[in-house]
C-alpha positions as CSV (number, residue, x, y, z in Angstrom):
1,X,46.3,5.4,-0.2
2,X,46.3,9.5,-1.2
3,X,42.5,9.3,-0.3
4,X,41.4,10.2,-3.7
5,X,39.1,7.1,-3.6
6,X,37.1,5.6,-0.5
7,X,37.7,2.3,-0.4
8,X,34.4,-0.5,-0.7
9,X,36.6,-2.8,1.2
10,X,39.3,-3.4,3.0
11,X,41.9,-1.0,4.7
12,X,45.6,0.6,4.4
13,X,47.6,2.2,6.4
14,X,50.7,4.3,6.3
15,X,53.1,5.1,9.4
16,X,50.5,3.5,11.5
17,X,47.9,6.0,10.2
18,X,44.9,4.9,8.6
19,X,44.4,5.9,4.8
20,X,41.0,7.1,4.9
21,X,40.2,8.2,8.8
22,X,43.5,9.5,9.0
23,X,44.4,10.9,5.6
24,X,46.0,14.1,6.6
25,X,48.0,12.4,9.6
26,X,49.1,9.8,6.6
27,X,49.6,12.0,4.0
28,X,52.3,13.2,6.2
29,X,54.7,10.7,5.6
30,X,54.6,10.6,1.9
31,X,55.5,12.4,-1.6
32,X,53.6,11.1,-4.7
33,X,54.5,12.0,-7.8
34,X,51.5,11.5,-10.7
35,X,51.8,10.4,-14.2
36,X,49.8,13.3,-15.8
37,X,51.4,16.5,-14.4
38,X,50.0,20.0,-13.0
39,X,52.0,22.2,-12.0
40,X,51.3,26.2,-11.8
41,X,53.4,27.3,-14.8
42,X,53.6,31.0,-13.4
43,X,56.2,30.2,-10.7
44,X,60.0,28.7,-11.2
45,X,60.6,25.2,-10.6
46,X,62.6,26.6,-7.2
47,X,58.9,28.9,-6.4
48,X,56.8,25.7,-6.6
49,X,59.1,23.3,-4.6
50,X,59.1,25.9,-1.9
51,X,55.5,26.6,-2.0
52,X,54.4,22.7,-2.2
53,X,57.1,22.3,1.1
54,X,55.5,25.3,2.4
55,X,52.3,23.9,2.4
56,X,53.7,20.5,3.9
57,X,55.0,22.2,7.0
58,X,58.5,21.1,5.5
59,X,61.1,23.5,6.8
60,X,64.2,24.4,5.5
61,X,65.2,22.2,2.4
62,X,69.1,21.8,2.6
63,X,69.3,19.4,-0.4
64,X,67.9,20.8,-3.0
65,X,71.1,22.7,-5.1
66,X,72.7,19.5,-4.9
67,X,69.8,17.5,-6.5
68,X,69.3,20.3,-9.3
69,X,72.9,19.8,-10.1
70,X,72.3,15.9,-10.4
71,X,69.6,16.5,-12.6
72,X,71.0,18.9,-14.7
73,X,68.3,21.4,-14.6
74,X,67.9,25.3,-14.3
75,X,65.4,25.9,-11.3
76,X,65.1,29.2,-11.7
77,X,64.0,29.2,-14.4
78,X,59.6,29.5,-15.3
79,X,58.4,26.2,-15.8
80,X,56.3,28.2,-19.3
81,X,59.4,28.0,-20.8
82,X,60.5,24.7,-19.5
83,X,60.3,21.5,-21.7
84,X,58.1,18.1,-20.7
85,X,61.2,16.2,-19.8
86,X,62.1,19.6,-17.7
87,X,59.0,19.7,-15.8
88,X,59.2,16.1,-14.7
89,X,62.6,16.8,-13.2
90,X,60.9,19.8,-11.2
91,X,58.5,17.3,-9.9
92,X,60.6,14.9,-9.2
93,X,63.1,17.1,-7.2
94,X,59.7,17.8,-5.1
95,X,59.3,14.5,-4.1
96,X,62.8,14.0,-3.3
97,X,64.3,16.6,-1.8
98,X,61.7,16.4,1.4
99,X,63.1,12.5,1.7
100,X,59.6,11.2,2.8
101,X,59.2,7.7,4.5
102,X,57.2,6.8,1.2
103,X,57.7,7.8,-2.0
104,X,54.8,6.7,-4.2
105,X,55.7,7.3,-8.3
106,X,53.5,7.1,-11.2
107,X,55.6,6.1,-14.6
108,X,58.7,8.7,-13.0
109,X,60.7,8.3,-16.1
110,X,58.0,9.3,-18.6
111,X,59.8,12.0,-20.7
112,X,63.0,11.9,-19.7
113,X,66.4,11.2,-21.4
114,X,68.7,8.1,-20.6
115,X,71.3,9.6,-18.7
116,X,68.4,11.0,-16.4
117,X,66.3,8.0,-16.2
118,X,70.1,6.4,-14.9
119,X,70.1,9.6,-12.5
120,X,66.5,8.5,-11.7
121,X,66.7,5.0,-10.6
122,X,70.1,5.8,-9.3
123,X,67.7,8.6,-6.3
124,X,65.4,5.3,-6.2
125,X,68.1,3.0,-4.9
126,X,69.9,5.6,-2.7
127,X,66.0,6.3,-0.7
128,X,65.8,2.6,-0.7
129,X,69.3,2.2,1.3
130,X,68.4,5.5,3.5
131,X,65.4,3.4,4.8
132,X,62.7,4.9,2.8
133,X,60.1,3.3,1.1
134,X,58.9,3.6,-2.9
135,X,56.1,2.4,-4.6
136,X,57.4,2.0,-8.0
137,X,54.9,2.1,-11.3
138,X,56.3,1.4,-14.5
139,X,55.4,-0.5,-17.6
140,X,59.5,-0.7,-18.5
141,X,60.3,-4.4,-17.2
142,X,64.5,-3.1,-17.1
143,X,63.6,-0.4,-14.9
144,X,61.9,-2.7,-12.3
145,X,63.9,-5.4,-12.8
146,X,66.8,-2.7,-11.5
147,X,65.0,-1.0,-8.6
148,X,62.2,-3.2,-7.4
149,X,62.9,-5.6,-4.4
150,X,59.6,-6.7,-4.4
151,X,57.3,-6.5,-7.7
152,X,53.7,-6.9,-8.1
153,X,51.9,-7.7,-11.4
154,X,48.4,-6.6,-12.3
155,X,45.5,-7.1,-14.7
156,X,42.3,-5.8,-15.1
157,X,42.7,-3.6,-11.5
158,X,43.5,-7.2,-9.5
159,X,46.9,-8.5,-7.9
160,X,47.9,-11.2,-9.4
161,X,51.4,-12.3,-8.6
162,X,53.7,-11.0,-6.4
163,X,57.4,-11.5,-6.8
164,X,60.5,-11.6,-4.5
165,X,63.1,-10.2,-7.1
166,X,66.1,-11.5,-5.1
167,X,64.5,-15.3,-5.6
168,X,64.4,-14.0,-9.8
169,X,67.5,-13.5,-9.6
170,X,69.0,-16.2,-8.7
171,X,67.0,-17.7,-12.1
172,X,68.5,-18.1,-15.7
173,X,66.6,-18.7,-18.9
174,X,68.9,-21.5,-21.5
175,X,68.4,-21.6,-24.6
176,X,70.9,-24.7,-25.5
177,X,71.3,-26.2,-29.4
178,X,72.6,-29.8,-29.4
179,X,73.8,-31.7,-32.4
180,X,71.5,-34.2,-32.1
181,X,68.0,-34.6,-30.0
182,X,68.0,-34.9,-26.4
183,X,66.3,-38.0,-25.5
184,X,65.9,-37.5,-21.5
185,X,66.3,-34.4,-19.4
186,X,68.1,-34.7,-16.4
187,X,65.6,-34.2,-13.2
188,X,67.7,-31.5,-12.0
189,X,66.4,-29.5,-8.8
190,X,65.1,-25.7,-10.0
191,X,65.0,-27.3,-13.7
192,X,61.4,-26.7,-15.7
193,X,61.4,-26.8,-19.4
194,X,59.6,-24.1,-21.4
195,X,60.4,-26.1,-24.9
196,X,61.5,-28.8,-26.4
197,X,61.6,-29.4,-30.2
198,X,64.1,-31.3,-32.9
199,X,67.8,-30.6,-31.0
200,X,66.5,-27.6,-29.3
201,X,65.6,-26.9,-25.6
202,X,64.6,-24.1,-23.8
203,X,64.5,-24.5,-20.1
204,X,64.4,-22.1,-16.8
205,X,66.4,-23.3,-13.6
206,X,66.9,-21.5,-10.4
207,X,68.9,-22.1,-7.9
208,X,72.3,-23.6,-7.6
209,X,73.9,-24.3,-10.9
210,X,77.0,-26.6,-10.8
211,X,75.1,-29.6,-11.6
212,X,73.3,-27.6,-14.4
213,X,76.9,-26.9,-15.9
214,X,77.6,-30.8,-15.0
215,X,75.6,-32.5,-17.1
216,X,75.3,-29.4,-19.8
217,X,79.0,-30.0,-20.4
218,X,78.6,-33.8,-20.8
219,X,76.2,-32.8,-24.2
220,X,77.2,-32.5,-28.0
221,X,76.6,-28.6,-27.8
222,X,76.4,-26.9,-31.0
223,X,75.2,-23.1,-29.3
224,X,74.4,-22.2,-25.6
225,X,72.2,-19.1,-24.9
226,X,72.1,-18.5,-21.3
227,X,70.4,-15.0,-19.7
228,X,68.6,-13.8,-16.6
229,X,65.3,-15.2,-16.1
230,X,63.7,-11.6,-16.4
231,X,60.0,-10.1,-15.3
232,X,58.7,-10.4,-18.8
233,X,57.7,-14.7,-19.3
234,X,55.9,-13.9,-15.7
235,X,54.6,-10.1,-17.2
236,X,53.3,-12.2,-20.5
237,X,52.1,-15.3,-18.5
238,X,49.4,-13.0,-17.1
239,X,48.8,-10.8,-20.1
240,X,48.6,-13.3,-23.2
241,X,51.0,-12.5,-24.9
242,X,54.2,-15.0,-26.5
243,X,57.6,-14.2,-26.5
């Protein structure tokens, strides 16, 4: 998409501008921030946002105190005396203060703290609502289970599934413990069970759930276990590896 690569197939485009034939005219419309930083540790964080904007054709940046302050982070100061968790915020304020049509991120939270990975994915949602787009890497299900509206999974370099999160969300996983066995499960609509051993069952059901609660409160219960149905049984599906 950045034009690092030619493509052997195939096409993208971005703002109507094609990846490759059009890089720089694409190029315009996004920020990207990697996963294996570079930065020119002679400047200040604020000399290197102004000189990567400068080099954009960016303008004036009016937001950029404001986001320092949100990130808790001296911008004055040189990035040779700046931690790894400090750095990443510099780079992160460069691809946020310009507010790009697309924000592409490479593992964004890598090094930083909890309060700023909140601060983070707090930006992410705020671009989202301004109209913005961001391509969103992570290998932290929680993170994109908080941000993502749209999540693909991949393996070995290939797409493999591709999830709408609002339809995950409407999904539970149950984990119900009855005092005796269950002898027939109910063919409830959105109901597909995962386990079933001795007076155990673990099921996952989407959709509407009164009739689930129904007939779940009609059964000796000895312990009911009920949680969102999650990225990871679809994350391990792919990737071989048990709960």
């Amino acid at each position: 998409m950045l034009g690092f690569l030619q493509p052997t197939q195939g096409h993208a485009w971005i703002d109507n501008h094609e990846c490759w034939h059009e890089g720089v005219e694409a190029r315009r419309s996004v920020t990207y921030l990697p996963g294996e930083l570079r930065l020119y540790e002679n400047m200040t964080g604020r000399q290197i946002i102004r000189f990567l904007s400068d080099i954009r054709g960016a303008g004036e940046i009016h937001n950029l105190e404001p986001l320092a302050q949100r990130f808790d982070i001296d911008i004055d100061k040189p990035l040779s005396q700046m931690s790894s968790g400090m750095k990443r915020k510099v780079a992160l304020l460069q691809v946020l203060v310009l507010q790009a049509k697309l924000i592409i991120m490479d593992e964004p939270t890598n090094t930083l703290d909890p309060s700023m990975r909140d601060e983070l994915l707090l930006q992410v949602k705020q671009a989202r609502e301004n109209g913005q787009s961001v391509l969103f890497s992570s290998h932290v299900l929680s993170e994109v289970e908080q941000v993502c509206d749209r999540v693909g999974i991949l393996q070995k370099g290939k797409l493999v599934h591709v999830q709408q999160m609002s339809e995950l969300r409407e999904g539970r996983r149950v984990h119900a413990h009855f005092q005796s066995p269950i002898q027939n499960v109910p063919d409830i609509p959105g109901l597909t069970v995962r386990e079933q051993k001795n007076n155990e069952l673990i099921f996952e059901h989407t959709g509407s759930a009164p009739s689930l609660f129904e007939w779940l409160g009609q059964q000796p219960l000895l312990d009911l276990r009920m949680e969102p149905l999650g990225l990871a049984p679809i994350y391990y599906r792919y990737h071989g590896v048990t709960e």
